[in-house]
C-alpha positions as CSV (number, residue, x, y, z in Angstrom):
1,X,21.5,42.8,-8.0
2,X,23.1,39.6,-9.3
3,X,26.6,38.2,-9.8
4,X,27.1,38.1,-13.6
5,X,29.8,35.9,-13.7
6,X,28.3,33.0,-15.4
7,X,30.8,29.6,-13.7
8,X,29.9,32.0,-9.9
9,X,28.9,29.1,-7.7
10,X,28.3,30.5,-4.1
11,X,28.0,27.1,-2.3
12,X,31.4,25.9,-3.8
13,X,34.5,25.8,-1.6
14,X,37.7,23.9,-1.3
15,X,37.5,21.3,0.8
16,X,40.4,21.7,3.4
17,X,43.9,19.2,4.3
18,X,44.7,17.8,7.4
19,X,45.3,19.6,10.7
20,X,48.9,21.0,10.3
21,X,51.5,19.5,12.3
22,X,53.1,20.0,14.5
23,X,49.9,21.7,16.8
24,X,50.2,24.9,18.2
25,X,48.4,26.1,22.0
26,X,45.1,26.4,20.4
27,X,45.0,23.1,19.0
28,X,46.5,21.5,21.8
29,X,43.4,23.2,24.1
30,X,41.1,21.3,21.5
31,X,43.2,18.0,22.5
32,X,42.4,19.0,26.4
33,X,39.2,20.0,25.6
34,X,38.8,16.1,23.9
35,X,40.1,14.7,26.7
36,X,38.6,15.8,29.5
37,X,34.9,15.4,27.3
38,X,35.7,11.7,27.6
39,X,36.9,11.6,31.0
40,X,33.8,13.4,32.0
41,X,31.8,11.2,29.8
42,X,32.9,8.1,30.9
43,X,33.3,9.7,34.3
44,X,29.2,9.6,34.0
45,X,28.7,6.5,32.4
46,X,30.2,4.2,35.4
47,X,28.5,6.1,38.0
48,X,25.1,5.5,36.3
49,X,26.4,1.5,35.6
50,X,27.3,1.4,39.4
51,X,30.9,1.0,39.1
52,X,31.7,4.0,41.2
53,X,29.6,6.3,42.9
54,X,28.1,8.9,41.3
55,X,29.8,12.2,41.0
56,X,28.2,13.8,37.6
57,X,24.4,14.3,37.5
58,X,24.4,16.4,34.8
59,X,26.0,15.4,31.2
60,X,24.7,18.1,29.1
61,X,28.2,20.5,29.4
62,X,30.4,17.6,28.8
63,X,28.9,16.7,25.2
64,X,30.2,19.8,24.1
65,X,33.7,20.0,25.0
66,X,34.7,17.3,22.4
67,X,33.1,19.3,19.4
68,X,34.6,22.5,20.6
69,X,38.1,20.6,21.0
70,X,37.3,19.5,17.2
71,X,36.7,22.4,15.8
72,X,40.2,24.2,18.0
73,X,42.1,21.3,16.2
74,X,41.0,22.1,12.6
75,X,41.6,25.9,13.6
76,X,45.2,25.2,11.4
77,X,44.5,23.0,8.3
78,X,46.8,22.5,5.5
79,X,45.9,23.2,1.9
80,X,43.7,20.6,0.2
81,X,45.1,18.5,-1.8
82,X,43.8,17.1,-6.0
83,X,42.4,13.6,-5.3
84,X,44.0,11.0,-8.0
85,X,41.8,8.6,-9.6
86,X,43.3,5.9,-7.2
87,X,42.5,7.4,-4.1
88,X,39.0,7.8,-5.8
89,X,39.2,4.2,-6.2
90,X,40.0,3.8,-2.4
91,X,37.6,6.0,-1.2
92,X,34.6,3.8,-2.7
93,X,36.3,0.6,-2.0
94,X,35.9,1.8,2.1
95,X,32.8,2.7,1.4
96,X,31.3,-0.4,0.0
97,X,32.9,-1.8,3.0
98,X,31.5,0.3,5.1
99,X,28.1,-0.6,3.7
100,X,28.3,-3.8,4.0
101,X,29.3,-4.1,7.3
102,X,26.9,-1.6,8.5
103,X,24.0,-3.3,6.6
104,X,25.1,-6.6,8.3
105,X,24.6,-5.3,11.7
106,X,21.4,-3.4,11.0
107,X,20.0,-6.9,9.5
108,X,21.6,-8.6,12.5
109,X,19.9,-6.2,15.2
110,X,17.0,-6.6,13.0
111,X,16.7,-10.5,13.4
112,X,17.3,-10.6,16.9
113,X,14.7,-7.9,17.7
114,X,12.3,-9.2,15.7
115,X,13.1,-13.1,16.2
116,X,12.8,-12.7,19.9
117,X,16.1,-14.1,20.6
């Protein structure tokens, strides 16, 4: 059985706005949720640098929390918006920059590794 619809694209979707505003309990969790993720995080990172002693062993449950606060924040999103020709024209302009500057510092870590230096 087949959809006989001939414009029917199944994988095409509207692409969502930004989180509404202002953020009610649920996306407010996610914002907990974030924080205490880094907290923990970096909570584990200066006890294995030696900066305090170590009171996390385990970092696996902590990488989660600031996807799951994420996602509780995009719970609410606002419809999307049409995209002008100028903001078109901004998007690639970032992402040229974005290119370059990421192609610098791959060529950069690059030289040194292979330099010696």
């Amino acid at each position: 059985m087949s959809y006989q619809q001939s414009s029917y694209d199944p994988n095409a979707y509207e692409q969502p706005g930004p989180p509404i505003k202002p953020y009610n309990w649920v996306q407010w969790t996610g914002v907990g949720f974030i924080a205490v993720g880094i907290v923990i995080l970096l909570a584990y990172l200066a006890g294995r640098a030696g900066l305090i002693d170590p009171v996390i062993n385990r970092i696996q449950p902590a990488i989660f929390l600031p996807f799951l606060g994420t996602m509780l924040i995009n719970s609410r999103r606002a419809p999307s918006v049409p995209v002008t020709t100028e903001q078109r024209e901004r998007n690639r302009r970032v992402l040229v920059i974005t290119l370059i500057v990421c192609a610098t510092v791959i060529g950069g870590a690059a030289l040194v590794e292979y330099t010696g230096a």
